[in-house]
C-alpha positions as CSV (number, residue, x, y, z in Angstrom):
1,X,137.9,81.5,152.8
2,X,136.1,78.5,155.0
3,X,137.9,74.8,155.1
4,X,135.1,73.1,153.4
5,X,135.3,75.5,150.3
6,X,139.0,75.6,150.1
7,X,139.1,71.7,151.4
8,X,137.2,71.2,148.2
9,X,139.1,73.0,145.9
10,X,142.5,71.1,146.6
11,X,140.6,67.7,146.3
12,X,142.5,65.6,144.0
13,X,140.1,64.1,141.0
14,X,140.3,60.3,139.9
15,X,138.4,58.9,136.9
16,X,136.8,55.4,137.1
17,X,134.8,54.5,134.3
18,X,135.0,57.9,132.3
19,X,133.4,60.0,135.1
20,X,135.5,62.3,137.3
21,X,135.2,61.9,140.7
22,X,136.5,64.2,143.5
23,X,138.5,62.3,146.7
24,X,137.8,64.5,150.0
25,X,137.7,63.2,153.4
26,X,134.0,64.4,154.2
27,X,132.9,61.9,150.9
28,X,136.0,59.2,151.3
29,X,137.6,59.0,154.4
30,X,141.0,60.2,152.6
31,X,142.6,62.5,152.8
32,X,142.9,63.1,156.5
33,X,140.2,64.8,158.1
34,X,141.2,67.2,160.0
35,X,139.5,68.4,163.4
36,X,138.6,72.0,162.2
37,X,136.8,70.8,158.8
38,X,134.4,68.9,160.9
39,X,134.3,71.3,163.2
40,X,133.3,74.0,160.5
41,X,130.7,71.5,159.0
42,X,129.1,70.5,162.3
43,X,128.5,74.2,163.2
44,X,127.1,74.9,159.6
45,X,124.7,71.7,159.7
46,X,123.1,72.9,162.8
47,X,122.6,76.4,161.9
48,X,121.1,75.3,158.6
49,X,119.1,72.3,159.9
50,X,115.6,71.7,161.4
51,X,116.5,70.7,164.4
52,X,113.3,71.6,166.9
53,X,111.9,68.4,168.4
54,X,113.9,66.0,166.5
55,X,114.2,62.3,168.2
56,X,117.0,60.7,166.5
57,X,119.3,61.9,163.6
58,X,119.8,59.4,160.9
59,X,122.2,58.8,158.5
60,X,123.3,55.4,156.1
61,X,126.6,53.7,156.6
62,X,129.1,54.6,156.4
63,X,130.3,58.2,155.3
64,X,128.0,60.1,156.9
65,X,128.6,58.4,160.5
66,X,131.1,60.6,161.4
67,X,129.3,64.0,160.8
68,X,126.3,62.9,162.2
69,X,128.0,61.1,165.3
70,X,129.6,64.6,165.9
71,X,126.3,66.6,165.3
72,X,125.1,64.0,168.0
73,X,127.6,64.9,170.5
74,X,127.0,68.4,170.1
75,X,122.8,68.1,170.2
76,X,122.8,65.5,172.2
77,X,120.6,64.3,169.7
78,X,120.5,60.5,169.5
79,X,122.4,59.1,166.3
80,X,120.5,55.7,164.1
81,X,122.8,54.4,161.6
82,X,121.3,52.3,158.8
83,X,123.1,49.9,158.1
84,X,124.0,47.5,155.0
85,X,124.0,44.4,157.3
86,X,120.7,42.3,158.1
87,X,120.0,42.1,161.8
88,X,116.9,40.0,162.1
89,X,115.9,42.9,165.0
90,X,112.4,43.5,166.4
91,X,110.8,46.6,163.7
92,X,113.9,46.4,161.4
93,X,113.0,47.3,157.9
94,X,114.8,46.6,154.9
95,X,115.2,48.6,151.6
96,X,116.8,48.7,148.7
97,X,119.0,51.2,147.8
98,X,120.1,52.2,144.2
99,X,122.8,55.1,143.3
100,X,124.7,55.5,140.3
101,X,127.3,53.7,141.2
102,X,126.0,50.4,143.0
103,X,122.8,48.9,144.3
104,X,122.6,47.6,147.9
105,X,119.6,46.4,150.7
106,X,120.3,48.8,153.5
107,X,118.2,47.8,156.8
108,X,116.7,50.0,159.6
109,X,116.7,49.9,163.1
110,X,115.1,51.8,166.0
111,X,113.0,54.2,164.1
112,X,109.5,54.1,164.9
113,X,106.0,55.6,163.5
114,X,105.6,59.5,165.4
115,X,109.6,59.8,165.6
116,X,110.8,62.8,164.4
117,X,114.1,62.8,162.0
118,X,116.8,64.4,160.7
119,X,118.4,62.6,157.6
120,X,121.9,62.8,157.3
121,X,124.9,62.4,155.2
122,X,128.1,63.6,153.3
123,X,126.9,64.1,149.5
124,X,124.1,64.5,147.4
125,X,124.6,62.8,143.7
126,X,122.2,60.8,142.5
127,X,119.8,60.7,145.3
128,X,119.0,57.1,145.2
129,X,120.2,56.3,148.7
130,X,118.5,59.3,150.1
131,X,115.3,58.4,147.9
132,X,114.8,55.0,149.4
133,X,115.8,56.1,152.8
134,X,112.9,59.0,152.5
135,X,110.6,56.1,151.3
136,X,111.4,53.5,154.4
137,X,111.1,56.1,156.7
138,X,107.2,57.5,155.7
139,X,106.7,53.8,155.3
140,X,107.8,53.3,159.3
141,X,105.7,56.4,159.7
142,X,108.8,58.4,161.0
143,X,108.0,62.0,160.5
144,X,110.9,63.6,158.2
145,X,111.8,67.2,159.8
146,X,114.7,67.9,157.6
147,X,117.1,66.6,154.8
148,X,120.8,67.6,154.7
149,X,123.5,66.9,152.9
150,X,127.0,68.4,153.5
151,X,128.3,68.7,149.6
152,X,125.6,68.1,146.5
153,X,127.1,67.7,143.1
154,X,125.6,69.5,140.7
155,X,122.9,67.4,138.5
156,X,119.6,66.2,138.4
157,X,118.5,64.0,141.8
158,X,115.8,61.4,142.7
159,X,114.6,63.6,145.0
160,X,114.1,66.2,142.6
161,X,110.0,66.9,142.4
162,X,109.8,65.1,145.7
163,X,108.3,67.0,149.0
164,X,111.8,66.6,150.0
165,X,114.1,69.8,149.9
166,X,117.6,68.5,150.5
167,X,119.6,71.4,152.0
168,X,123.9,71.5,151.5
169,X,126.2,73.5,152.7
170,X,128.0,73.8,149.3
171,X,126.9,72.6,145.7
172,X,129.8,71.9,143.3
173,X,130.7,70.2,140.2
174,X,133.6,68.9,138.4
175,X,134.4,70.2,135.1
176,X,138.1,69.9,133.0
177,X,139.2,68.0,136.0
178,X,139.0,70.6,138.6
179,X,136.3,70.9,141.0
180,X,134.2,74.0,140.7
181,X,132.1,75.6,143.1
182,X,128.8,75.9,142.0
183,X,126.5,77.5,145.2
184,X,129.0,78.2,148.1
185,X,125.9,78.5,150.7
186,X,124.3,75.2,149.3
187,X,121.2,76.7,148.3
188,X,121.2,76.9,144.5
């Protein structure tokens, strides 16, 4: 059985506000990540991702920094992080970003029209963040080779009917207070 699966699985489940949410290190920071989780993940997301010709991997702040920081180190593929802090830098580009569980401006940096990307982070929910990332990124004229997320919970998503196919590495869902998995190869 792989770590993410069985990492997954053992996730404890907290409610806030009626909805059940799983806590997992690759999502929260907590528990612990351990080395060989992230080690599986990173492996996975570059066998599954478009990675020919991509310029700079980029992924919001903050819980997808460290999976795409180690996908960096092991592409040597140069890591943008977007940030929810205003710069005031040459080309940065602000947008707003909604989810179902807070609103925030997110700004850009360093990404520039012709520059081929690979959007990264942990989970796939509602797809606002990734929606309005998508949208600052055609509006930069960045060319979008690839989507991925590491975990999608099961549900309808902004970029649902998009030209955006997000792929995962495992779909899942909570039901009775227990995570279930849903697509353990991230494509259904």
């Amino acid at each position: 059985m792989d770590k993410l699966r069985q990492s997954l699985l053992d996730a404890p489940i907290i409610e806030k506000d009626g909805y059940h949410y799983f806590v997992h290190p690759i999502s929260d920071g907590i528990p612990m990540l351990e080395p060989a989780l992230l080690r599986e993940i990173v492996i996975r997301i570059i066998r599954k991702a478009e990675l020919e010709d991509v310029d700079k991997i980029v992924t919001p702040a903050a819980m997808g920094i460290h999976i795409s920081t180690a996908v960096s180190l092991m592409t040597d593929i140069p890591l943008v992080v977007i940030r929810k802090r205003e710069y005031g830098l040459e080309g940065e580009v602000a947008l707003s970003q909604q989810t179902g569980y807070s609103e925030n401006e997110m700004y850009v940096n360093n990404v520039h029209d012709g520059d081929r990307v690979l959007l990264l982070d942990d989970v796939l929910s509602t797809g606002g963040t990734m929606k309005a990332i998508t949208e600052a990124l055609e509006h930069i004229g960045a060319d979008v080779a690839d989507v991925l997320a590491v975990i999608k919970k099961e549900g309808p998503n902004e970029l649902d009917g998009t030209d955006y196919d997000v792929k995962t590495l495992i779909n899942v869902d909570v039901q009775d207070g227990e995570v279930v998995i849903v697509d353990e190869d991230g494509d259904g």
